[in-house]
Structure formats: C-alpha cells, structure tokens
C-alpha positions as CSV (number, residue, x, y, z in Angstrom):
1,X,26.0,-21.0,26.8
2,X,22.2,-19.8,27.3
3,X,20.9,-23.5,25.1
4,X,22.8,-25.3,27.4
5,X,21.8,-24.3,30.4
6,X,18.5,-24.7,29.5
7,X,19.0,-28.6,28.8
8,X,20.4,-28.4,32.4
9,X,17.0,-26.5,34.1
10,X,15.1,-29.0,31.8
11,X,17.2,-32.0,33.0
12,X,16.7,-30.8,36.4
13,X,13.0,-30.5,36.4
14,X,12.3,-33.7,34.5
15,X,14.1,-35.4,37.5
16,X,12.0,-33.5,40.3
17,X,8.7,-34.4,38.1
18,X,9.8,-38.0,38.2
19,X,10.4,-37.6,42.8
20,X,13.5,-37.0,42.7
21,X,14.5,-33.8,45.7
22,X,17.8,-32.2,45.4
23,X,19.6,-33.4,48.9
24,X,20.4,-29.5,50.1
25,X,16.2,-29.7,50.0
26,X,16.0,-33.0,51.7
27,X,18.7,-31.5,54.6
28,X,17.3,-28.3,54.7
29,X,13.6,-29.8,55.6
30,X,15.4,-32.4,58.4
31,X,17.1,-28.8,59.8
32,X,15.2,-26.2,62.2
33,X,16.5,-23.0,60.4
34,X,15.9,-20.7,57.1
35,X,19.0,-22.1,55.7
36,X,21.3,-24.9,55.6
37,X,25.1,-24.4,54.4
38,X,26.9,-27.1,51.7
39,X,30.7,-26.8,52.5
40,X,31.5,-29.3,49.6
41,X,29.4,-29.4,46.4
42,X,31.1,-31.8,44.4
43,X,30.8,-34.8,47.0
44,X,27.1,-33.7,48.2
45,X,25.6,-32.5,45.0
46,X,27.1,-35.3,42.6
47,X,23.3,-36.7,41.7
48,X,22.2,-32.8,41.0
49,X,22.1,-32.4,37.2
50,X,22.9,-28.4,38.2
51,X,26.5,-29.7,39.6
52,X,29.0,-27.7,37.6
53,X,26.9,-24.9,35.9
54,X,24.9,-23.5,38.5
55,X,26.8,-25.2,41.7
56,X,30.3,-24.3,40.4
57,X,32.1,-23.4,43.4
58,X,32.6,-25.8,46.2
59,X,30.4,-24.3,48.5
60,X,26.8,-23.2,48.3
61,X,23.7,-22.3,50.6
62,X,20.3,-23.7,50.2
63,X,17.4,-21.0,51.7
64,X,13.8,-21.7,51.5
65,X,11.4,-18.8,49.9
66,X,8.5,-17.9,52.3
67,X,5.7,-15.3,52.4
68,X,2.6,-14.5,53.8
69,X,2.8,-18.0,55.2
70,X,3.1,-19.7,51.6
71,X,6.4,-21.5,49.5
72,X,7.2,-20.6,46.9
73,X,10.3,-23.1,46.4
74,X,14.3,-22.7,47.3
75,X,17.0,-20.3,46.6
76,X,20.9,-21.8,46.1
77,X,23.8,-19.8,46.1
78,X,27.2,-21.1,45.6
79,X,30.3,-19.6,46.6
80,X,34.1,-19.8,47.3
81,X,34.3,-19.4,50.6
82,X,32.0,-19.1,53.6
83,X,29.5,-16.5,54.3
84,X,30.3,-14.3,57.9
85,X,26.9,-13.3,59.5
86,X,26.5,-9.9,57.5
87,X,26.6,-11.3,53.9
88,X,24.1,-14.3,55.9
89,X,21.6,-11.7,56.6
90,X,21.8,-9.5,53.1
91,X,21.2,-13.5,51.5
92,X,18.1,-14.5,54.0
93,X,17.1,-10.4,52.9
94,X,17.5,-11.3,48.9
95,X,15.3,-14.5,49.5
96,X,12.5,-12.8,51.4
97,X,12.5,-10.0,48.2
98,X,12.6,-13.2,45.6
99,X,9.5,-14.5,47.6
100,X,7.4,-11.7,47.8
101,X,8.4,-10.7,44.0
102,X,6.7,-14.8,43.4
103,X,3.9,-13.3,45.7
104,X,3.0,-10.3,43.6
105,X,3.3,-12.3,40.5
106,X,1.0,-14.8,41.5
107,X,-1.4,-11.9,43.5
108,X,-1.8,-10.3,40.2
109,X,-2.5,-13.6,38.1
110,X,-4.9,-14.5,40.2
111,X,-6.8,-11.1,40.5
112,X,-6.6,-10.7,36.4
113,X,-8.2,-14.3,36.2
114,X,-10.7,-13.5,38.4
115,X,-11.7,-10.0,36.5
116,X,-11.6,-11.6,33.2
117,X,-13.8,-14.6,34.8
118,X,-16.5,-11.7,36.0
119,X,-16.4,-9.8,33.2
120,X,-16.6,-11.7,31.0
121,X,-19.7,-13.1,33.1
122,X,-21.7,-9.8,32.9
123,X,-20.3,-8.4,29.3
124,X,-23.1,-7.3,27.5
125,X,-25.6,-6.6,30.3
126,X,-26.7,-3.4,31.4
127,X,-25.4,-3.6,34.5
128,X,-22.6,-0.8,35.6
129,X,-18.8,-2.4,36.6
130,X,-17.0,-1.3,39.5
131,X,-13.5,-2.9,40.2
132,X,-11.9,-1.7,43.6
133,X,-8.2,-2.4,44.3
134,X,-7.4,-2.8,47.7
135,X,-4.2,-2.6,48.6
136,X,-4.2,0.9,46.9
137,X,-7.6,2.0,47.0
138,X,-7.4,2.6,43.1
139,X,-10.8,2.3,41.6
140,X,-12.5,1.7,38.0
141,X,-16.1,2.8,36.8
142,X,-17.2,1.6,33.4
143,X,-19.4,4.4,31.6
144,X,-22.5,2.4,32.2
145,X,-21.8,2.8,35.9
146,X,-21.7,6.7,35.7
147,X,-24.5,6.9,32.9
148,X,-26.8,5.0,35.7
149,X,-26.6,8.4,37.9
150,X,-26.5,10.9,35.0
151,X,-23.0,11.6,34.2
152,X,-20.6,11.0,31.2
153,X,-17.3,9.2,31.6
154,X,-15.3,11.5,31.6
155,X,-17.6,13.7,33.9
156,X,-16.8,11.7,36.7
157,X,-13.4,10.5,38.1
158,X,-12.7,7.1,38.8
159,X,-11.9,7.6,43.0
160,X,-13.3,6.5,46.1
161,X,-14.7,10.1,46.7
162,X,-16.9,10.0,43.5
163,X,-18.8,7.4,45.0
164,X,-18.7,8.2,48.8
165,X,-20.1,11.7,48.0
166,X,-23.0,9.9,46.2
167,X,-24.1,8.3,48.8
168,X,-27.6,8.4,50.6
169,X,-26.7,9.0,54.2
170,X,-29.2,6.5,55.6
171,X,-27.5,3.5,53.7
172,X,-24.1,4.4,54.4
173,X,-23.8,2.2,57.7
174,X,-25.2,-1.0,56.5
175,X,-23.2,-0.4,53.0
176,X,-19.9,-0.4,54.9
177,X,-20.7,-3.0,57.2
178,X,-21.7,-5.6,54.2
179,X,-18.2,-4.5,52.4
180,X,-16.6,-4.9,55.9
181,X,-18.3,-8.7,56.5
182,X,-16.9,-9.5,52.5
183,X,-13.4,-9.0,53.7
184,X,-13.2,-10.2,57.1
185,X,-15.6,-13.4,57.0
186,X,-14.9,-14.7,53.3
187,X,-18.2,-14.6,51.8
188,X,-18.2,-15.5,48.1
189,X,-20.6,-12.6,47.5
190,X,-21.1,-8.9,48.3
191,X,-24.7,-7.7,48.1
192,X,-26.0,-4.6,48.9
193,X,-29.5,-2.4,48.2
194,X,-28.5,1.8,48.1
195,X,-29.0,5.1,47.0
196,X,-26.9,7.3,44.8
197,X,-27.3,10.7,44.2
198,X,-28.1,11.2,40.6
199,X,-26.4,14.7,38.6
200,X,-30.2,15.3,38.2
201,X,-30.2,15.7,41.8
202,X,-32.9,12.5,42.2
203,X,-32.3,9.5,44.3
204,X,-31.5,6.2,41.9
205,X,-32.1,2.6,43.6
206,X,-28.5,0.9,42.8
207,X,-28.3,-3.4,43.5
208,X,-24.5,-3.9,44.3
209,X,-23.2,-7.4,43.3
210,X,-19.8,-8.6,43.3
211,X,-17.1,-10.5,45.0
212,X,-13.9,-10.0,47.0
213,X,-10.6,-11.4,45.7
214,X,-8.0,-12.9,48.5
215,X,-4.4,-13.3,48.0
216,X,-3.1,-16.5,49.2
217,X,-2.3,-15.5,52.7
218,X,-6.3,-14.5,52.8
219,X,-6.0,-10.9,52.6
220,X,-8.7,-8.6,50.7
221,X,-6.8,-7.4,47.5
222,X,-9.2,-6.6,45.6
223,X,-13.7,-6.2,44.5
224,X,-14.8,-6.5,41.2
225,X,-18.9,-5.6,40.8
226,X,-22.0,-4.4,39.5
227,X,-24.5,-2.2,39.9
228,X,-28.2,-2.6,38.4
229,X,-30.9,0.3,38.2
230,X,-33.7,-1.4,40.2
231,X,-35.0,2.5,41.2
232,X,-38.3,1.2,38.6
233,X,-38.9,-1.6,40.7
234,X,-38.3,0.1,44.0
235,X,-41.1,2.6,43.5
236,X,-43.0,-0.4,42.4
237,X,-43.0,-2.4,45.4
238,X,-43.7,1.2,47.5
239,X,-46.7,1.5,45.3
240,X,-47.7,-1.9,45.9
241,X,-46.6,-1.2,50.1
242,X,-49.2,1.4,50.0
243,X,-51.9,-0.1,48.3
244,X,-51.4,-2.8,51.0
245,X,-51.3,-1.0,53.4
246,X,-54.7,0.8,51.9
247,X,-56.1,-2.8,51.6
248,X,-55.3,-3.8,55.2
249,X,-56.9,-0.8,56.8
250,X,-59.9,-1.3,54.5
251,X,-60.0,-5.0,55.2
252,X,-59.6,-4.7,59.3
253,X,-61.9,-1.5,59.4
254,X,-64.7,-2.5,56.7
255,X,-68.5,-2.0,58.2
256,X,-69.8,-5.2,56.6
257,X,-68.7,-8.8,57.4
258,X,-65.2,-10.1,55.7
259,X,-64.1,-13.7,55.8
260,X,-61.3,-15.0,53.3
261,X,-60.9,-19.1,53.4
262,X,-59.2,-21.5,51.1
263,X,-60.6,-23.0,48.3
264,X,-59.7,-26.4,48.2
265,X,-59.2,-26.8,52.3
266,X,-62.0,-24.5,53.4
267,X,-59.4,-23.1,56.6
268,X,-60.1,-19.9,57.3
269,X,-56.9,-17.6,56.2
270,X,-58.0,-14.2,57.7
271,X,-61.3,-12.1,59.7
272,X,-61.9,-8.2,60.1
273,X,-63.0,-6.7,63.0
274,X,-66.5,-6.8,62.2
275,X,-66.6,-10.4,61.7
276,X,-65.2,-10.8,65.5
277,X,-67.6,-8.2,66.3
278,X,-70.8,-9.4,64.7
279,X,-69.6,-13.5,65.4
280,X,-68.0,-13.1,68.9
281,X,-65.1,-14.7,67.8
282,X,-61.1,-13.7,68.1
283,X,-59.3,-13.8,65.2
284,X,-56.6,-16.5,66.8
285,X,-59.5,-18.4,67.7
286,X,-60.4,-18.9,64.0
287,X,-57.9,-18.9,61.9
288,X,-56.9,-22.6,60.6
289,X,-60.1,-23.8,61.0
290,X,-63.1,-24.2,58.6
291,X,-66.9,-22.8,58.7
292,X,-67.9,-26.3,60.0
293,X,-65.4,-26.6,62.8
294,X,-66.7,-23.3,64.4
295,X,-70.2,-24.7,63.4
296,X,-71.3,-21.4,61.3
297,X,-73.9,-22.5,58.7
298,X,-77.2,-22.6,60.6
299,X,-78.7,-24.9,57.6
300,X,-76.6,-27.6,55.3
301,X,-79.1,-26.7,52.4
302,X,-77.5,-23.1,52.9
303,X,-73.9,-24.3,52.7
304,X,-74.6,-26.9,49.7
305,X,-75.6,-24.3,47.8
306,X,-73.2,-21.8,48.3
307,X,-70.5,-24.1,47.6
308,X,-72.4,-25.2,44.5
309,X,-72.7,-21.7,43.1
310,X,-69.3,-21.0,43.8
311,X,-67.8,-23.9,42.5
312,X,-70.0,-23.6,39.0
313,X,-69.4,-19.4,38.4
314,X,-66.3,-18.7,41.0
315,X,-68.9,-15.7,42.7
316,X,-71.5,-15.3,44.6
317,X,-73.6,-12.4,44.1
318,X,-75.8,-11.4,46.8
319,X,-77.8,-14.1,48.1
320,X,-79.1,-14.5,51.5
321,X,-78.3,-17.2,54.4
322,X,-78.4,-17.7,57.8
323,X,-75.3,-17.8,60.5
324,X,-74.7,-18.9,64.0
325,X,-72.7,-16.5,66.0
326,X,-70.3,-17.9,68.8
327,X,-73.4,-17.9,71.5
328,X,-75.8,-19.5,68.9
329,X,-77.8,-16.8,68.1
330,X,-78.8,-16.7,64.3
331,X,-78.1,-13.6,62.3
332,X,-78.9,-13.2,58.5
333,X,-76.5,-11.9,55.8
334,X,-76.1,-11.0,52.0
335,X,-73.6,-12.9,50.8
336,X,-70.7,-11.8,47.8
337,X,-67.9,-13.7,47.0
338,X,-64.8,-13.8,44.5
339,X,-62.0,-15.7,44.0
340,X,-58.9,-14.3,45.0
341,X,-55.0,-15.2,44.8
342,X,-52.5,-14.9,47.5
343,X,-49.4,-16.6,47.3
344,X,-50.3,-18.4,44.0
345,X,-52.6,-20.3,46.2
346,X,-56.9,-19.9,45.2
347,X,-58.9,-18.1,48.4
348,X,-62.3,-17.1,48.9
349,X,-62.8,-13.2,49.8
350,X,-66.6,-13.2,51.3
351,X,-67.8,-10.0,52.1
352,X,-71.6,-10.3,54.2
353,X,-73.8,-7.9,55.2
354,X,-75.6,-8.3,58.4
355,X,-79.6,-7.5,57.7
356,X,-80.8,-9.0,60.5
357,X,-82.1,-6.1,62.1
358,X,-83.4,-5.0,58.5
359,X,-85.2,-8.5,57.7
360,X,-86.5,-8.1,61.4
361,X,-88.1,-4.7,60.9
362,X,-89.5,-5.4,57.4
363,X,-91.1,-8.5,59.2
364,X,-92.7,-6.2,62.0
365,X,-94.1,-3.6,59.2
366,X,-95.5,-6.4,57.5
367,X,-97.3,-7.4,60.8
368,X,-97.9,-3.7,61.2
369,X,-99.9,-3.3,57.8
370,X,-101.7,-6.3,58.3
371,X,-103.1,-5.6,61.5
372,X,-104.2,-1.9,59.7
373,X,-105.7,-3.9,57.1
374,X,-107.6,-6.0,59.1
375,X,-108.7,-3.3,61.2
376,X,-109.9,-0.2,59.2
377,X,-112.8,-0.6,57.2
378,X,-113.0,2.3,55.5
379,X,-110.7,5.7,55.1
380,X,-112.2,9.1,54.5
381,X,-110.0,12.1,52.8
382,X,-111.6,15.8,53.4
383,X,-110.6,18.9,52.1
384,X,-110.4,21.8,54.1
C-alpha cells in the first residue's frame, strides 16, 4: 500500500539522519568496485527498515550513483536469483542514467536559482538582459535589450547570430576572449566594453555585465547579463580626450612661461617647454621639488607677497617680480595665477611672461631721452 511504504522511506531516513548506514553501503565503501552483490537479504539486511518491502527477495545489489565526478547516493535492486554479466552491465547502465537524470535535476535548480537571484537583482533598471544557455547555445533578449539598438521584440530573434552580426569588428577579439577567460578560469564576473550596430545604422556603446553559471562538475552551463547604454558617456570622455589633448599641446607649446605647483606643499606638479627654455631647467629635474629648493625667487619680499595675494584672493593678476634662472642670471616676469583642480587636489596654474628684454629696452629709451633732453637746447620747425 502507497501510505505504507511511505512510513517505511520515512522510517528509513529518520534512521540515516540519526548515523545509522545501511550495511550494503558500509560493504560497498570497504569494496574496490561499482557494485557489491547481497546473496542473502534476510540475514544481512535484518536492521534495514526496507527488509521486506523494498528488499523482498533474497538477493539484492547495491550500486553507487556517480556523475561528472559527484554522488548522488545508491541504487538497490533485489532479485531471485543472480545476475549473469549481461543483465550486470544493463544495471551499472540504469544507474549511470538515474545519476545523470539527479545531475540535470540539480543542473537546472541551480541555474533557475541563479537567474531568479540576478534578476531579480537588476528588475527595474534600464539595463537590457541577456541569458545565454550553454550547453545548447539557446539564447534570451529581454525587449530593453533590443530597444537599446533600435529594434522591437519581435523585430529581432532571440539567436546567437542576432548578436554576432551586431558586432563592431574591432571588439570582437577581446569580447570573445573575456567570455572565453569566464568559462575557463572561474571568474565571478564577465565584463566587457563594445559596439553594437544600431537598426539606425549608428554605433551604440554597450557595458556587458554578468556572470557564468557552473554545474557541479565545473562546466560552463550557462550566462545570465546585462547590457547598459554608456554610448552618452563614451562620447563624453572622447570630448573630454580631445580637449586634453588640446590642453596638453597648449600647455607644452605656450610662448609665455607655465608653472603649475601645489597649494598646500608648494612641489612643483608640471613645466612647459618654455619654462625649461627660458629657466635652463629639465622638466625631471624639477618636478617634486618647490620654488625654494631650485632657489627661483630672486627676493623673499617678492615671494611673501605673492603667496600673500594668493592666499587672500586665490589669483594673481599681473604683477611683476624677479627670477633666477638655473645659471643665476635674473630675468623679470608678469605674473598670473588661478587656482586649479586636478585630482580633487588644489594647484597653482602660473602663467609668466618674460619682459626682461622689454623692461631692458624701456630702460635704455629712458636713458635715450634723457641724454636728448640734456643735450638740445632748442628745436626749430621750418616749412618748406
């Protein structure tokens, strides 16, 4: 009767959950083979609550249920009589098929709590889902994941090739190679930057997420992912790449003087060309240090007050002072200066320009009219 043999498989497990092992278990464990044979049931079996129902005849065998290097537990079979080699093979056959139907079972438990687990991580975002099975190269899109490049669901079918055509032809290698590192090395997360084709015929930025899902023998069975729109913030950063770059060549080329040092340490961060120029200085010879190390200021009354103007309007607007180059010779410059940030830490930018030759010619036209002034006594203007 179906109730009573389940009080038997419930008698039977409440023994094993209080240590008790059946004693075909025990043998078969102590034996080398897949199987171990019980020629008399009643005698070796008399402590197994299963005597009688499920052990019935006098014989039985005892096989253990293996696959993909796990266990999955034991399969009896009683009989009559013994077993010759053929039926011995067709029962070691039935218990590798029990074992890898446990397998599947627990392969697609697994792989359903994971999904539910990363879904229901990422419901409501705006994120596109992607769920790639493995083992039969079956794959799901979510609508968000086709809206992203311009299509309706059912515009696009959920295949391999939908996405493979898609794909830019310069990411291809490095996509595949971060899918191939996921499977092979175990990482807990796939990441990947790309470009898919969008129905527009436009190029959309796509950030990949997700993670690869192992059945218990380690193989790849399955990825479950994301995709984000991050073309916005793509063109951003190649915006701000060019005005960089624009900046650098500005900064390195610039005719006047351009010196950028911290606020609070005074170490010089970075020179242009016409600073090592004008100075005599490398730029490696510089940078770390401060204005005093490479002695710089000709006068302390110049550097006091720099610092003081600075450090009461956070600029400096065009005044004048007076520098030593590397060799000691003074040259005079009009000074601006402005806070900057880089790396959410405060610089200086300083920006000079060198009027020594132009404060030394105004000096010699100065000499120049006075020597005409004490010279000519009188100037006469006639008309022709």
């Amino acid at each position: 009767h179906a109730s009573n043999r389940e009080q038997i498989f419930e008698k039977f497990q409440n023994k094993i959950a209080k240590g008790w092992r059946p004693p075909c278990v025990e043998s078969l464990k102590q034996e080398s083979g897949t199987y171990i044979q019980i020629k008399d049931t009643h005698t070796s079996c008399s402590t197994c609550p299963l005597k009688g129902d499920a052990l019935r005849q006098e014989r039985a065998y005892t096989l253990e249920l293996n696959h993909s290097a796990s266990h999955y537990g034991y399969l009896t079979v009683s009989s009559s009589s013994l077993f010759d080699p053929e039926e011995l093979a067709l029962l070691e056959e039935v218990a590798g098929d029990i074992a890898y139907g446990i397998f599947n079972i627990e392969t697609e438990r697994i792989l359903k709590e994971n999904e539910e687990r990363y879904r229901f991580a990422i419901e409501g975002a705006s994120d596109g889902l992607w769920d790639w099975n493995l083992l039969n190269n079956k794959v799901y899109f979510s609508p968000r994941w086709k809206e992203i490049i311009g299509y309706r669901d059912d515009e696009l079918e959920n295949n391999l090739e939908s996405w493979k055509r898609r794909l830019h032809p310069d990411d291809q290698e490095a996509l595949f190679s971060a899918i191939t590192r996921s499977h092979r090395t175990h990482t807990k997360q796939y990441q990947n930057i790309h470009r898919l084709k969008h129905k527009d015929g436009h190029w959309v930025w796509v950030q990949a997420r997700g993670q690869t899902i192992y059945t218990q023998s380690g193989k790849a069975a399955r990825m479950i992912g994301s995709h984000t729109d991050i073309t916005e913030l793509k063109q951003s950063e190649t915006a701000l790449q060019l005005s960089n770059e624009k900046f650098e060549k500005a900064f390195k080329y610039a005719p006047n003087i351009i010196i950028i040092t911290h606020l609070k340490t005074g170490e010089i961060y970075d020179v242009n060309k016409t600073f090592e120029r004008v100075f005599g200085y490398q730029k490696q010879d510089v940078i770390g240090k401060t204005t005093l190390d490479i002695t710089l200021w000709c006068h302390d009354t110049d550097r006091g007050k720099y610092r003081h103007d600075f450090s009461n309007s956070r600029y400096v607007d065009g005044d004048i002072y007076t520098f030593y180059t590397k060799e000691k010779r003074e040259i005079t410059a009009r000074v601006y200066a402005n806070l900057i940030t880089i790396n959410k830490e405060d610089y200086i930018l300083a920006i000079a320009e060198n009027i020594t030759k132009k404060i030394a010619l105004e000096t010699e036209n100065k000499k120049l009219i006075h020597v005409l002034d004490q010279n000519i006594n009188e100037v006469h203007v006639i008309n022709l």
